[in-house]
Residue frames relative to the residue before (quaternion, step in Angstrom):
aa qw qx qy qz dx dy dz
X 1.0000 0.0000 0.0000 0.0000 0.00 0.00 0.00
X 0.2711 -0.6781 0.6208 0.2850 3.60 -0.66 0.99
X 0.5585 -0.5313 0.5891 0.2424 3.26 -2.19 0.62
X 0.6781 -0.2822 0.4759 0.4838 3.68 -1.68 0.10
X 0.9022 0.2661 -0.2095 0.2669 4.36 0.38 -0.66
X 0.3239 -0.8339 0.1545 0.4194 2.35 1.95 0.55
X 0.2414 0.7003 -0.6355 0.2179 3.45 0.68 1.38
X 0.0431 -0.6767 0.6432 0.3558 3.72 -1.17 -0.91
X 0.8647 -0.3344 -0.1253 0.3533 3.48 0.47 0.10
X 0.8570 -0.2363 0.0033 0.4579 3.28 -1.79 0.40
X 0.8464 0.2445 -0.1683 0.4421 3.64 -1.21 0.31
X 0.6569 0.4321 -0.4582 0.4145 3.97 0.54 0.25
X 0.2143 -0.6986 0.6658 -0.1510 2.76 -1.86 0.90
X 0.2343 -0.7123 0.6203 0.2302 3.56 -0.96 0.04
X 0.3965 -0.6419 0.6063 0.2512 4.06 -0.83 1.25
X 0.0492 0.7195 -0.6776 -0.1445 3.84 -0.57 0.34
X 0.8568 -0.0229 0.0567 0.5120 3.76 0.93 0.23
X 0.0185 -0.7046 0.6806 -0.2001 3.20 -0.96 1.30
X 0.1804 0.6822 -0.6979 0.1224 3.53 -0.68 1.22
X 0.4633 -0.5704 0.6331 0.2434 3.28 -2.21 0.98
X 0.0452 -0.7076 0.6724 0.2125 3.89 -1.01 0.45
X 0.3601 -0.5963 0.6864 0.2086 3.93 -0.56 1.32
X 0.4120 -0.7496 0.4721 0.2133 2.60 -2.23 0.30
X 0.3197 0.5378 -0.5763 0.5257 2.97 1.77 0.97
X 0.7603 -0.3610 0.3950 0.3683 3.92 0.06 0.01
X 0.4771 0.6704 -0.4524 0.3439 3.40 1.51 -0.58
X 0.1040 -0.7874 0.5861 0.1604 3.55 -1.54 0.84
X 0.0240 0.9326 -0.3596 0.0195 3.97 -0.18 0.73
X 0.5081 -0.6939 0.4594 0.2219 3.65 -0.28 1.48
X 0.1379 0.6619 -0.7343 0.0606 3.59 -0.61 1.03
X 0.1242 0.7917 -0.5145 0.3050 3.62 0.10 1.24
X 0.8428 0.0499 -0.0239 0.5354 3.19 1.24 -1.19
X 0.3902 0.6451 -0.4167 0.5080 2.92 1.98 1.09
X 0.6409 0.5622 -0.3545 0.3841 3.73 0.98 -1.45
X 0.2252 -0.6321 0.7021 0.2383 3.48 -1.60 0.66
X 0.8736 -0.2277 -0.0317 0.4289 3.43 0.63 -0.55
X 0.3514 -0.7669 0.5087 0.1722 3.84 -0.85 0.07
X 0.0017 0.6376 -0.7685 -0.0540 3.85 -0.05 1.10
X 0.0612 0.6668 -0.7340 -0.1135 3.37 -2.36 -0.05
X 0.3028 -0.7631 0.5632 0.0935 3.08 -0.66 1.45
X 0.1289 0.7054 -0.6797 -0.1541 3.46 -1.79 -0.17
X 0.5157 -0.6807 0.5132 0.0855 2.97 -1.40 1.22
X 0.4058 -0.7209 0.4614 0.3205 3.80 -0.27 1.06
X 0.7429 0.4781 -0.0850 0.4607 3.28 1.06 -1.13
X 0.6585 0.3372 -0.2824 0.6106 3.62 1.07 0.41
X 0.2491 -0.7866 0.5057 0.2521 3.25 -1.31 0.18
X 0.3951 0.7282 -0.2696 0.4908 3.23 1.31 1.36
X 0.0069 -0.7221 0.6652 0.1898 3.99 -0.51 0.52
X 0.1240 -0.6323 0.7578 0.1029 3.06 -2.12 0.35
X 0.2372 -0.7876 0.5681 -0.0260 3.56 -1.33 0.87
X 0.0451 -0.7568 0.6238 0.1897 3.45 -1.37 -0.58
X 0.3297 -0.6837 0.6333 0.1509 3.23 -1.37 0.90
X 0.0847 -0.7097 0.6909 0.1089 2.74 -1.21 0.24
X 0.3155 0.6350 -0.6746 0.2054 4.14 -0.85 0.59
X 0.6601 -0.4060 0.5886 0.2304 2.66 -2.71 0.56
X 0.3862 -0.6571 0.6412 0.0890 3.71 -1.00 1.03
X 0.0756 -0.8551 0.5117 0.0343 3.82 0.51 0.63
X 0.7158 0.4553 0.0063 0.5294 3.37 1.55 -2.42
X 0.4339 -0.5778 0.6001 0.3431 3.68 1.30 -0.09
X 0.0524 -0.8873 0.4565 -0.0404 3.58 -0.01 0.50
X 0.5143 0.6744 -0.1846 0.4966 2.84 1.52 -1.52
X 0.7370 0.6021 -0.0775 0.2970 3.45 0.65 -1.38
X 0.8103 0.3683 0.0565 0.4523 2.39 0.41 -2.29
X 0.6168 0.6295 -0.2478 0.4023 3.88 0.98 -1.16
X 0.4862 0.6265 -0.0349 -0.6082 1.76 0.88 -2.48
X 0.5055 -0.7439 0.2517 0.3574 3.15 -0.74 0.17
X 0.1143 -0.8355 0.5276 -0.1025 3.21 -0.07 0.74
X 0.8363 -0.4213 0.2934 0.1926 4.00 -0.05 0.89
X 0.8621 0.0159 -0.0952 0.4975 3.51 1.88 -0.44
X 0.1981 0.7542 -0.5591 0.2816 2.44 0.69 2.09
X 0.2217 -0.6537 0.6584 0.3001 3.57 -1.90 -0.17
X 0.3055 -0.6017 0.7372 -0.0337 2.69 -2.33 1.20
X 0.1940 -0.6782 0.6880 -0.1707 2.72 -1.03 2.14
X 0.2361 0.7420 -0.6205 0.0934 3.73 -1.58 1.03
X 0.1473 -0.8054 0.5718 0.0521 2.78 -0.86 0.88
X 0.0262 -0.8007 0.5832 -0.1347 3.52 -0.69 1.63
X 0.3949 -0.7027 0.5857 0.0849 3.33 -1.41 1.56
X 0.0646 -0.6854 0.7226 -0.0619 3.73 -0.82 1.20
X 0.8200 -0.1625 -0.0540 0.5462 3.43 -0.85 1.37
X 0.7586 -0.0956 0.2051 0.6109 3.58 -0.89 -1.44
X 0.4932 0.6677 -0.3793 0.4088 4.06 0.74 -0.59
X 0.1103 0.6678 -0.7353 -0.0351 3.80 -1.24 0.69
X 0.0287 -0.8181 0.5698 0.0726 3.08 -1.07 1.15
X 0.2648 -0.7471 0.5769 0.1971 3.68 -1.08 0.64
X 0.0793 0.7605 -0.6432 -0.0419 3.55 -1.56 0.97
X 0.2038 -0.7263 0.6324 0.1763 3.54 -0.59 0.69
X 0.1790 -0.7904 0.5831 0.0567 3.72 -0.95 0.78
X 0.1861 -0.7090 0.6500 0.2005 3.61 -1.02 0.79
């Protein structure tokens, strides 16, 4: 039975967007790259930390590249709620 927010249960969400920002300026859809997306938060800090997980199809590593100062932007729907974080 769905709820009034249309969740069914704890911890889902819908990803409506997930972009890399390189630090050459480069911007890159990993929407239909990500396998998955944990975020953590630490009562005791005032700081999240996460992990991606995705298939590297474009060589990223390489090609982008990644190198240590990039941002992660997503944007994830929880019931009727979209929320946006951009991560450094």
């Amino acid at each position: 039975m769905e709820s009034m927010t249309g969740t069914r249960y704890a911890g889902e969400y819908d990803l409506l967007e997930l972009k890399l920002f390189t630090s050459s300026g480069a911007v890159i859809n990993l929407v239909n790259m990500y396998q998955s997306l944990n975020i953590f938060e630490n009562m005791f800090s005032n700081t999240l930390s996460g992990e991606l997980l995705m298939i590297d199809k474009n060589n990223l590593v390489m090609n982008a590249p990644i190198v240590g100062q990039e941002f992660l932007s997503f944007k994830i729907k929880v019931g009727k709620s979209a929320i946006f974080l951009r991560l450094i």
